[in-house]
C-alpha positions in Angstrom: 6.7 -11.0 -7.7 3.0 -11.1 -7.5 0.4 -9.8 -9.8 -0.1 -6.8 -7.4 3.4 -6.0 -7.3 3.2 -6.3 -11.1 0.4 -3.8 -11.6 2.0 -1.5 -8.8 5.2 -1.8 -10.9 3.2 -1.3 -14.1 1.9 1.5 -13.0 5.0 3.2 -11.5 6.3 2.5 -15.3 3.5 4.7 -16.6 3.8 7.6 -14.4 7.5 7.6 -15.1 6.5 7.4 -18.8 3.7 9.6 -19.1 4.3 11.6 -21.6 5.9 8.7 -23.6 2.7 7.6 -24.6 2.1 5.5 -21.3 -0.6 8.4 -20.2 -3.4 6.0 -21.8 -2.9 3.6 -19.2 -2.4 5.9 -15.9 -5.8 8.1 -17.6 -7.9 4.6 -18.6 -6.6 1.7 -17.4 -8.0 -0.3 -14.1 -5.8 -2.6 -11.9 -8.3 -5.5 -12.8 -7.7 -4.7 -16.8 -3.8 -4.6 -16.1 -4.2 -7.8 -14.1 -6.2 -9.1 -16.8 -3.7 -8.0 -19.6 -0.5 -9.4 -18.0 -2.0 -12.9 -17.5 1.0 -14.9 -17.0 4.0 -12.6 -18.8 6.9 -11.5 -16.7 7.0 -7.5 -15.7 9.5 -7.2 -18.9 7.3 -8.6 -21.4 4.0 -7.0 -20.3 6.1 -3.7 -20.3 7.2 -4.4 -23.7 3.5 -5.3 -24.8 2.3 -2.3 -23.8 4.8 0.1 -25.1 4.3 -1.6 -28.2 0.5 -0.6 -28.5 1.1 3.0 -26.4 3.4 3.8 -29.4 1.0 3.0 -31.9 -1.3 5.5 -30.0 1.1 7.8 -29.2 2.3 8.3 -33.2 -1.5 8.2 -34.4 -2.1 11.1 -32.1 0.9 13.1 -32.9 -0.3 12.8 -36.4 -3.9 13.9 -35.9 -2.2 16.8 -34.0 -0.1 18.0 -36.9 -3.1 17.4 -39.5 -5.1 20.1 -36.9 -2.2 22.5 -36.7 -1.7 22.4 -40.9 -5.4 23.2 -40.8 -5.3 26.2 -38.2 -2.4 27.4 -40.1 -3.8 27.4 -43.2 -6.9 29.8 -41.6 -3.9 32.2 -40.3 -4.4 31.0 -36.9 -1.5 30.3 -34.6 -0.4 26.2 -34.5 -3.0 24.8 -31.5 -0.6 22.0 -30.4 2.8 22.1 -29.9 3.8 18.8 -31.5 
């Protein structure tokens, strides 16, 4: 596989995943920074890399979104996010 199929791969990874945290890279990330991430890793591992750090994003969100909800509910307005 080459580096383009990789990052065409990646990418079809990210769509599929979108709302599984993978939304940071289809939104943000360029084909040069995906070429530049994967270096020499197999499709697998950069997949697995990634999720690893969308994740991370993903939970930290999902926690600022609850804090915000607590603190509209708290001023008797409706929840903003549905989380």
């Amino acid at each position: 596989m080459t580096k383009e199929e990789m990052v065409k791969a990646i990418r079809a990874h990210a769509r599929e995943n979108y709302n599984n945290g993978w939304d940071v890279l289809v939104e943000c990330y360029s084909d040069q920074e995906i070429l530049s991430d994967i270096g020499d890793k197999t499709l697998e591992k950069a997949i697995l890399d990634y999720d690893k750090i969308f994740q991370v994003i993903k939970e930290r969100n999902e926690e600022f979104m609850m804090e915000a909800n607590s603190h509209y509910v708290a001023a008797g307005l409706p929840p903003f996010w549905d989380v």
